[in-house]
VMD Tcl script that draws the C-alpha trace (Angstrom):
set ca {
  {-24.46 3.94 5.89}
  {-23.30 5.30 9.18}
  {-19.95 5.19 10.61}
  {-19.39 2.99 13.65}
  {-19.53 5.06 17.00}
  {-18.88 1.86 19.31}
  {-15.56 -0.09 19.94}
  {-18.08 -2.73 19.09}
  {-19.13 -0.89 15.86}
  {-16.35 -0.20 15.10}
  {-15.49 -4.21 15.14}
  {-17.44 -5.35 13.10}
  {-16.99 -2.79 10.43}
  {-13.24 -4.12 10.41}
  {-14.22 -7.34 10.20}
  {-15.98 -6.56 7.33}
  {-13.07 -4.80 5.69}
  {-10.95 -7.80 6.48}
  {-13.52 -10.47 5.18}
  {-13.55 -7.98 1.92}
  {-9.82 -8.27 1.22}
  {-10.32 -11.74 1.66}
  {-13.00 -12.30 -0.80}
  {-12.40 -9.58 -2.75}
  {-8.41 -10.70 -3.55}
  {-9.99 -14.12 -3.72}
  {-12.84 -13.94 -5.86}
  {-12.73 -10.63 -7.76}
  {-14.59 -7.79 -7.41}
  {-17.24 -8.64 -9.65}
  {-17.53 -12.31 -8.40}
  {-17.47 -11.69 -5.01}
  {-20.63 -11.35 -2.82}
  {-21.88 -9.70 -0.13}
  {-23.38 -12.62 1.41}
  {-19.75 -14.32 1.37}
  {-17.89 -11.17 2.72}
  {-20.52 -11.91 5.49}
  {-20.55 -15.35 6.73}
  {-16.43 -14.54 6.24}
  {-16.45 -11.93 8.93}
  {-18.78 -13.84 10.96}
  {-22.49 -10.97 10.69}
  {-25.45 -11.27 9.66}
  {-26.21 -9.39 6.43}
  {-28.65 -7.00 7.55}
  {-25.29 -6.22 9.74}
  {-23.18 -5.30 6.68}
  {-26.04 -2.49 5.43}
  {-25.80 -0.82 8.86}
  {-21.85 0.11 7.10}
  {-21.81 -0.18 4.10}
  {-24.41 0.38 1.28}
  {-23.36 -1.53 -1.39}
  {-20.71 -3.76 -2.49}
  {-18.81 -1.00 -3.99}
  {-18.69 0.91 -1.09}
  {-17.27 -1.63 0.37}
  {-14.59 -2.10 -2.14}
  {-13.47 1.72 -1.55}
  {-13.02 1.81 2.18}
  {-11.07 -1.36 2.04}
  {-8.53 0.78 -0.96}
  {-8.66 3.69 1.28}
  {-8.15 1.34 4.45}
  {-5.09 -0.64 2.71}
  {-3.47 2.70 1.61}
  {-3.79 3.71 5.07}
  {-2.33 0.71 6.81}
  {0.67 0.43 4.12}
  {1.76 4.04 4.48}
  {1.94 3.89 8.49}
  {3.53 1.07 8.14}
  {6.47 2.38 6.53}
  {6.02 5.64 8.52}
  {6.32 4.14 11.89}
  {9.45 1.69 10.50}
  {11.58 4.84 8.78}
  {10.52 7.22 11.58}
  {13.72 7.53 13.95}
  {15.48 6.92 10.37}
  {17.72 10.60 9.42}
  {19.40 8.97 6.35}
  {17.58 8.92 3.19}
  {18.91 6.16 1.70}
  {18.55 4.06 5.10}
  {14.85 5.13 4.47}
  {14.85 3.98 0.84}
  {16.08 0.47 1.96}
  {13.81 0.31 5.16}
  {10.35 1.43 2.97}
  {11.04 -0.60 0.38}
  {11.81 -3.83 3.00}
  {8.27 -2.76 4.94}
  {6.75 -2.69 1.32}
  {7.32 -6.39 0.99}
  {6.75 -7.56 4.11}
  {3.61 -5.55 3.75}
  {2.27 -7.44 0.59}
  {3.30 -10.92 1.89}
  {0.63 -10.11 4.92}
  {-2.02 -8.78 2.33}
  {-1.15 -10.95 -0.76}
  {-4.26 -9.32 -2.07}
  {-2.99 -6.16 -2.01}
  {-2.15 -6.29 -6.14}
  {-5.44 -7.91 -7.47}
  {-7.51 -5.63 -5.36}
  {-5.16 -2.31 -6.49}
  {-5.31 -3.50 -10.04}
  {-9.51 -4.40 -9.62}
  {-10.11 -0.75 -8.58}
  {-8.97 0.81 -12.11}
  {-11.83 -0.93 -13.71}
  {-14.09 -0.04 -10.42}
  {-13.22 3.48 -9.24}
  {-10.67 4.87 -11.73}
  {-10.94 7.97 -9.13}
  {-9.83 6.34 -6.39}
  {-7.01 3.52 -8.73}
  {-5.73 7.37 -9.09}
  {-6.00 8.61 -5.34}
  {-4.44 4.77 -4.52}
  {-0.63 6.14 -5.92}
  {-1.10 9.88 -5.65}
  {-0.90 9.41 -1.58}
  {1.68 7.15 -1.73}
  {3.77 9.43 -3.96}
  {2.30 12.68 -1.34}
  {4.36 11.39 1.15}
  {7.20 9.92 -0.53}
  {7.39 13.53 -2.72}
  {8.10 15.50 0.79}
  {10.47 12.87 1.84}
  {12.68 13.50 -1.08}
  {12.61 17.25 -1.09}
  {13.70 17.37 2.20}
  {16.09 15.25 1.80}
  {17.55 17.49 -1.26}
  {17.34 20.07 0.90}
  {19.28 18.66 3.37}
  {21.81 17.91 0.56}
  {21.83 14.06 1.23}
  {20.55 13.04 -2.06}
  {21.37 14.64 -5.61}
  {18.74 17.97 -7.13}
  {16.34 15.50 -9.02}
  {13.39 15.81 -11.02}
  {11.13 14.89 -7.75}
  {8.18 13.63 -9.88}
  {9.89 11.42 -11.77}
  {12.01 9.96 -9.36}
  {9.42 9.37 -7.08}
  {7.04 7.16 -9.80}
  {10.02 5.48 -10.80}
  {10.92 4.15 -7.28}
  {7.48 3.51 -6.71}
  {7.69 1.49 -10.12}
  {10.36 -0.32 -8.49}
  {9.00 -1.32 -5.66}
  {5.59 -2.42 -7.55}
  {7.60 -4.87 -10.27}
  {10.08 -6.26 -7.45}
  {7.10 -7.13 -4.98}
  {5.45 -8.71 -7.90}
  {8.56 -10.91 -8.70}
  {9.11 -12.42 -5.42}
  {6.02 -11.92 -3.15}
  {3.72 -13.10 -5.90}
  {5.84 -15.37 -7.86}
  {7.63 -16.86 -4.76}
  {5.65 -15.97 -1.73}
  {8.26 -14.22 0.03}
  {10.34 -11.16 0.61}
  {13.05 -10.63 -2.43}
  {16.23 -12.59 -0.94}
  {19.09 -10.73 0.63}
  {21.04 -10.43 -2.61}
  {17.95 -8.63 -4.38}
  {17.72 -6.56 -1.24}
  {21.59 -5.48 -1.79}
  {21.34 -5.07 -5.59}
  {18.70 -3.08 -4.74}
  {20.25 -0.49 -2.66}
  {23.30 -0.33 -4.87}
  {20.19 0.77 -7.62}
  {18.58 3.31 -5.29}
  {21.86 5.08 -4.61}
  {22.88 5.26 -8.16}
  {19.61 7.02 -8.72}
  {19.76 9.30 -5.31}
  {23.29 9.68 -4.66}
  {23.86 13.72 -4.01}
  {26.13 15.25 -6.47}
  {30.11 15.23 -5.38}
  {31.00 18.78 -4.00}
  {33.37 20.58 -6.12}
}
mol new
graphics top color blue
foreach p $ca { graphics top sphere $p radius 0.5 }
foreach p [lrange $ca 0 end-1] q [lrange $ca 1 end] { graphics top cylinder $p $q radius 0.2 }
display resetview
C-alpha cells in the first residue's frame, strides 16, 4: 500500500473511498466486495491493491476520511462564529446537513465497532477533542456556565447522534425548523453561564 503522490493518484484513491461509502453503507462491511467498490469507482482491481491492501484497510481510511470531512465541515461553518451558543446551533445544523449528504455515515460508524473497536473509539474521541476545547474556552470566556466538560460534551454529542437519526434517517431530511428551535432552547438550558451575583 503506498500513498498516492499524483493529483492523479491521488484520484483514484478518492474514488475509491467514495465507491467504499457507497458499498460499504449499502451492503455492509462484511457483504461488500472489493470487486464492487471497484467497478463503483470506475478501476481496475489490480488498481485498488496499489492503495489499499485489503478490504479492511479500506474500511479505516474511509472512518478516518469521514471524521475528517465532518469535523471541517463544522469548523469552516462556526469559524467567524464568537458566540458559543450560535456555534452550538450552527454545528449541530452542519451535523445534519452533513449526514443527509453521507446517509451512510451511521451504518458505516456503527459497522466499525464490530470491525476496528480501536478506531469505533478514535471515531468520537476526535469529535469530542475538538468540541472539549471549544467549551473550555468558552467557560473561560464566561459565555457558558463552569460544567463538567466531559460530560457535557458526550451528552451533546448524544444529542446530535439520536436527533440525526430521527429525521435524517427516518425522514430523509434535516429536523424541521421547530426541532431546530426546541433544540436551541435545550442547548441553552444545558450551557447557559451562571447569572452574576
Amino acid at each position: 500500500m503506498r500513498e498516492p503522490v499524483t493529483e492523479r493518484g491521488m484520484a483514484t484513491r478518492q474514488r475509491l473511498v467514495e465507491a467504499a461509502e457507497q458499498v460499504f453503507g449499502t451492503e455492509g462491511f462484511h457483504a461488500a466486495t472489493i470487486v464492487e467498490i471497484t467497478r463503483v469507482a470506475g478501476v481496475g482491481l489490480g488498481t485498488f491493491y496499489e492503495y489499499f491492501d485489503s478490504k479492511e484497510s479500506l474500511f479505516k481510511a474511509l472512518v478516518r476520511h469521514m471524521s475528517h470531512e465532518l469535523r471541517r465541515a463544522i469548523a469552516t461553518e462556526v469559524a467567524g462564529l464568537s458566540d458559543r451558543l450560535a456555534q452550538e446551533r450552527v454545528g449541530f445544523e452542519t451535523f445534519f446537513r452533513f449526514a443527509l449528504r453521507h446517509k451512510n455515515l451511521y451504518r458505516i460508524v456503527l459497522e466499525c465497532q464490530f470491525v476496528d473497536e480501536e478506531l469505533y473509539r478514535w471515531y468520537y474521541q476526535r469529535l469530542a477533542d475538538g468540541y472539549r476545547r471549544g467549551l473550555r474556552a468558552a467557560i473561560a470566556q464566561g459565555q457558558v456556565r463552569s460544567c463538567e466538560v466531559e460530560t457535557v460534551v458526550y451528552a451533546l454529542l448524544g444529542i446530535a447522534q439520536m436527533l440525526g437519526m430521527r429525521w435524517v434517517l427516518c425522514e430523509n431530511r434535516v429536523p424541521p425548523p421547530e426541532a431546530l428551535e426546541e433544540l436551541s432552547v435545550i442547548i441553552a438550558r444545558i450551557l447557559a453561564p451562571e447569572p452574576k451575583a
